[in-house]
C-alpha positions in Angstrom: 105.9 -19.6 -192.3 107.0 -16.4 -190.7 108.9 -14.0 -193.1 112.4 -13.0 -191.9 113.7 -9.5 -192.3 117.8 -9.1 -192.4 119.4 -5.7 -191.7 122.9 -5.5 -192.0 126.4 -5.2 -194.5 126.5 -6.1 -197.9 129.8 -6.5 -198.4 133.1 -7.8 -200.7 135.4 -10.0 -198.7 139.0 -9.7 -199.2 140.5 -13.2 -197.8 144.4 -14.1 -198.0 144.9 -17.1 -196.9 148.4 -17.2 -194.6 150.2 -19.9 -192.6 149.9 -17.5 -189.0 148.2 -14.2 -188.2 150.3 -11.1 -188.5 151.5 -9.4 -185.3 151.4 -5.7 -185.5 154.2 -4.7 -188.0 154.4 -7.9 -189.5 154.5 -8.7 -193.0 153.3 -12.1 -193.8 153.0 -13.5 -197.6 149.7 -14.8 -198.9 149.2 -18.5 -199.8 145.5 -17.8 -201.3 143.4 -14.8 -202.5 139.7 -14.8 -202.9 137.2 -12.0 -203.5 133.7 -13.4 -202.3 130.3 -12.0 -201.5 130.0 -11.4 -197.8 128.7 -8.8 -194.7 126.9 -10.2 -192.1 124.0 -9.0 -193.1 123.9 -10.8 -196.1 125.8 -13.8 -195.1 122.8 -14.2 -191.9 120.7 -13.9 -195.0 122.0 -16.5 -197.2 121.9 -18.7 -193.8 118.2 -18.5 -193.3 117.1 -18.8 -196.9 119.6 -22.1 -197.7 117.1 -23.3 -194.5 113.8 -23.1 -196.5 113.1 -19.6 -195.1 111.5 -16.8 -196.9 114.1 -14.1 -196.5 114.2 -10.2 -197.3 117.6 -8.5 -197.4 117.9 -5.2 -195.9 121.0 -3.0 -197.0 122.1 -0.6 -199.5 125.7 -0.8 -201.7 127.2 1.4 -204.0 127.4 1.5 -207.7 130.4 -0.8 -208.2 131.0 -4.2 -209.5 130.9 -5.2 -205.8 127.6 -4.7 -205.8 126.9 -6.6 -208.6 128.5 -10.2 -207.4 127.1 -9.3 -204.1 123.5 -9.2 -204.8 123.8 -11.8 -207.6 125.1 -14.3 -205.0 122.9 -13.3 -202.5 119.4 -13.6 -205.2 120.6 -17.0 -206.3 120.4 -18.0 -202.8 116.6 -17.3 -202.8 117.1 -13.6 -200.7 114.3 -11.6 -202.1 116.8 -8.0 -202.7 113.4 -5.4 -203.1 114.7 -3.6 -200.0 118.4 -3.2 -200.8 119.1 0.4 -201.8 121.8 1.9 -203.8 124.1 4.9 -202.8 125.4 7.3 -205.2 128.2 8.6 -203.0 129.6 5.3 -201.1 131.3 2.2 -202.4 129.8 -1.2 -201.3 131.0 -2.2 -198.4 134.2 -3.9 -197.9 136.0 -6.5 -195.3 139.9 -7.4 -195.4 140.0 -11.2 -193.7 143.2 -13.1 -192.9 142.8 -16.7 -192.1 145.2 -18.8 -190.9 146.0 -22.8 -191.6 144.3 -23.4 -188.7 141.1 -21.5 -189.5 141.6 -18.5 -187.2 140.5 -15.0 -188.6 141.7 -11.2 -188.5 138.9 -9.0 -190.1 139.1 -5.3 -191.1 136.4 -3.9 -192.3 134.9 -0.7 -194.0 130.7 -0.6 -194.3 130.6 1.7 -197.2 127.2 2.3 -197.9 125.6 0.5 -195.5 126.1 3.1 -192.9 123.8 5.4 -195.3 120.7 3.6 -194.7 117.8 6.3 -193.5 114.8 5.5 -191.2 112.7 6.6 -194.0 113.8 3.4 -196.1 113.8 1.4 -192.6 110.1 2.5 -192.5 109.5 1.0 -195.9 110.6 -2.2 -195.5 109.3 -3.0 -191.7 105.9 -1.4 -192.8 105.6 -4.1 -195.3 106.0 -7.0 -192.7 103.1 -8.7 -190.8 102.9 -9.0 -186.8 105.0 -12.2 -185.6 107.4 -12.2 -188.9 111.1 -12.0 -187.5 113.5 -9.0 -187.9 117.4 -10.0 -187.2 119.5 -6.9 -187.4 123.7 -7.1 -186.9 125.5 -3.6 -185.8 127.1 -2.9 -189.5 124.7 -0.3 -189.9 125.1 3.4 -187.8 123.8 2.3 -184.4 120.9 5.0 -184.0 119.5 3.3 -187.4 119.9 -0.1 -185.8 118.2 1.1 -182.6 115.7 2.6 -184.8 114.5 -0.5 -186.6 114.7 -2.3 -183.4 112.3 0.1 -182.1 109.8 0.1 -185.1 109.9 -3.8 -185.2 108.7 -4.3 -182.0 106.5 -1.2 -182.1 105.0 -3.9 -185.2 105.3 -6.7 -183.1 108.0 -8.6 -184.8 110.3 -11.0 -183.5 113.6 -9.3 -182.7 117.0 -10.8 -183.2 120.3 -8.5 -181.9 123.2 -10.1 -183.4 125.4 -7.2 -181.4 128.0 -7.7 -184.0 130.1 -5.3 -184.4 130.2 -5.1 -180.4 128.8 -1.6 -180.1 127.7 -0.3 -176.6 123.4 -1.0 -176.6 121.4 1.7 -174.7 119.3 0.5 -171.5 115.8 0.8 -173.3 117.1 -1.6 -176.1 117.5 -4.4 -174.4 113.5 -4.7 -173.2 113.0 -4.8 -176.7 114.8 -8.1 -177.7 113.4 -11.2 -178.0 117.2 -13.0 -178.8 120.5 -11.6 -178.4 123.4 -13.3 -179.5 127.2 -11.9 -178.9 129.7 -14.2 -178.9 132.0 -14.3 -176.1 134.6 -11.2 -176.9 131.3 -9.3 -178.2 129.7 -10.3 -174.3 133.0 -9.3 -172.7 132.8 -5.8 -174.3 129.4 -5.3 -173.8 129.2 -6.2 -170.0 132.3 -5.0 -168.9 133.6 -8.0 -167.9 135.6 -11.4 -168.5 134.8 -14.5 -167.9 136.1 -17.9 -168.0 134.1 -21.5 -168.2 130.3 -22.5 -168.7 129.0 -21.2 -165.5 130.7 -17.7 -165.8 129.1 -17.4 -169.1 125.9 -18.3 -168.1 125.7 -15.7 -165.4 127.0 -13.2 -167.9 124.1 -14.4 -170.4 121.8 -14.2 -167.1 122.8 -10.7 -167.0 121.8 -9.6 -170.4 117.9 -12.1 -169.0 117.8 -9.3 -166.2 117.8 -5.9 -168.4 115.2 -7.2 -170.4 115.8 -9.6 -173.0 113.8 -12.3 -173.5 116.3 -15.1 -174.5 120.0 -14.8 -174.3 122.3 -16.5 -176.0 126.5 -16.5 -176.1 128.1 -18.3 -179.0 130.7 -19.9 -177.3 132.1 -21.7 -180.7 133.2 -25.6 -179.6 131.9 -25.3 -176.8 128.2 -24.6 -178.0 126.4 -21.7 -176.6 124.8 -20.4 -173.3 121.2 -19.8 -173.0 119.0 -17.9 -169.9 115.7 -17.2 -170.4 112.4 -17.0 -168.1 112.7 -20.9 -168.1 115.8 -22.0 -168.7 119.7 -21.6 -168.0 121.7 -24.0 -169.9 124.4 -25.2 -172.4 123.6 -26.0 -175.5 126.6 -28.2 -176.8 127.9 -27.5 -180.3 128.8 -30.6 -182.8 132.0 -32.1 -183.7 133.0 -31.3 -186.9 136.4 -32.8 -188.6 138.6 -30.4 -190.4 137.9 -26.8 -189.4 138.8 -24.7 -192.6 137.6 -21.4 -191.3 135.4 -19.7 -188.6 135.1 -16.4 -190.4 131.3 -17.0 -190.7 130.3 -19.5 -187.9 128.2 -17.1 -186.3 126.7 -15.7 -188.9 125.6 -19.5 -189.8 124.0 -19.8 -186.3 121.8 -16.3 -186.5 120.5 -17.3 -189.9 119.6 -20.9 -188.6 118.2 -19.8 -185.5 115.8 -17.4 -187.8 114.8 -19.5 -189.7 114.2 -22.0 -187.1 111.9 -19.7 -184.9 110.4 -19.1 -188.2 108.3 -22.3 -188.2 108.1 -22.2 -184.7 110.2 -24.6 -183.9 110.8 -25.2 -179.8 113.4 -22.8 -178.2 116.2 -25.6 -177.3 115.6 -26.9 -180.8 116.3 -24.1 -182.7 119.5 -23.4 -180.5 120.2 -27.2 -181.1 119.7 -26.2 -185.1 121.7 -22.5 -185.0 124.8 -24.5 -183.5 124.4 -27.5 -186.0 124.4 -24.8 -188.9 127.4 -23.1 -187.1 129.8 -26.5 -187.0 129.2 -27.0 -190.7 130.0 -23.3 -191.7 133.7 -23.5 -190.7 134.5 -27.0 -192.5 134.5 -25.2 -195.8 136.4 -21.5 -196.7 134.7 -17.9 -197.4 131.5 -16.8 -196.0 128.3 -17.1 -197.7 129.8 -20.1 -200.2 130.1 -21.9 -196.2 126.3 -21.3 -195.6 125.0 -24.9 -195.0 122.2 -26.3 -196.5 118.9 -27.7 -194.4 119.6 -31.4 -195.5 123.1 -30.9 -194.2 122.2 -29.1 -191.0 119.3 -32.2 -190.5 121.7 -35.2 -191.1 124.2 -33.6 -189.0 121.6 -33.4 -185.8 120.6 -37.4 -187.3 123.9 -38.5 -187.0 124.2 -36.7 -183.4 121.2 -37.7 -181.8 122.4 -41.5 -183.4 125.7 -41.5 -181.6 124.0 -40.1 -178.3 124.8 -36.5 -178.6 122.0 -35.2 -176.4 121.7 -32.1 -174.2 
């Protein structure tokens, strides 16, 4: 099994449950407040390892008691935490959610000490790998450090996974470098330039991020499954239906994990996108982020029960 490398936020996630998202200048009242372990760094992290995978976080927090119930939750997951640094002048990362009754999200968020990481400790950590593990990096961290490590990893010959989340704009000479990229569809809009509506617009947006360079490209399209161009194929890849959507804070950060940890037993390329969106659907039937990481058995008897009751591609 390939070893999977995670660069990105270790955070704490502030999440009041409301009945409706505030408008600007709005006050609304809280129905619920929870304080859980999140970033999507660490959530893509917990994702992959709750699949079997052999998973290193790498991040750096502060000395707070954020920290602490951050990388507590994210070792009893099975994350090995040898790469995740500690600051001595920034607080851990921290995200404000709202979520609504009907599972939409509002996030604010401020990365703390993740946007300290150096390429000195990026060297450390990407040194240690072996040719063909997988490196998935999000945008939490400063962007040259992202572009960095993308740089290094392929200069290694890793696997490289852009989750281009926070949308951030990606220089030319990145995009030869990625073996997956996957935005979801406001995070495609803002990166292209462009809207677009329907399957076939989003395929020729994900054909667009095929043509400068990037090996397979995918947009998260949440229901509606995901788009997927590569060299030989351009294609929807529907999602599962999933009763009782609690909340989609962490769907895609389900679906990168998955898909890691998929391509790290090699599994075929429409399989693992079949997997990532399986792993997505189950993340929003339960609340938080890395507490709605699913597990493998879930993820499997989900695609059972599909395949049972003729969900096919």
């Amino acid at each position: 099994m390939r070893k999977i490398f995670v660069l990105g936020g270790i955070n704490a996630d502030i999440v009041l449950g409301v009945s409706i998202l505030p408008t600007g200048g709005q006050t609304v009242k809280g129905k619920t407040l929870y304080i859980n372990p999140g970033g999507k760094g660490a959530n893509q992290a917990v994702s992959a390892a709750r699949q079997g995978a052999n998973v290193f976080m790498i991040g750096k927090v502060g000395k707070d008691s954020f920290a602490s119930s951050a990388l507590a939750n994210i070792k009893e997951a099975g994350v090995h935490i040898d790469y995740v640094y500690i600051s001595d002048r920034e607080r851990t990362g921290t995200a404000l959610i709202f979520v609504s009754e009907s599972g939409e999200n509002m996030i604010g968020f401020y990365p703390g000490a993740t946007q300290t990481l150096t390429p000195q400790e990026l060297d450390i950590v990407l040194n240690s790998a072996s040719p063909g593990d997988i490196f998935l990096s999000s945008m939490e961290p400063k962007p040259e450090i992202v572009f960095y490590s993308l740089k290094k990893a392929k200069e290694l010959n890793l696997m490289t996974i852009l989750n281009p989340a926070p949308a951030h704009p990606i220089p030319s000479d990145i995009y030869p470098l990625l073996d997956f990229i996957t935005p979801n569809e406001t995070e495609a809009k803002e990166l292209v330039g462009k809207k677009f509506d329907g399957i076939d617009e989003a395929l020729d947006i994900t054909e667009e991020f095929h043509k400068m360079g990037v090996k397979h490209a995918v947009i998260t399209l949440g229901e509606t499954g995901c788009a997927f161009v590569s060299e030989e194929y351009r294609m929807r890849i529907p999602s599962f239906k999933v009763d009782n959507v609690v909340d989609t804070t962490a769907a895609g950060d389900a679906f990168n994990g998955a898909l890691a940890a998929a391509l790290a037993v090699e599994m075929d390329v429409v399989d693992t996108l079949r997997f990532a969106n399986a792993a997505g659907a189950l993340c929003v039937t339960r609340p938080g982020a890395q507490n709605s990481m699913p597990y493998r058995k879930n993820v499997e008897e989900l695609l059972k029960e599909a395949k049972a009751s003729g969900h096919d591609l």
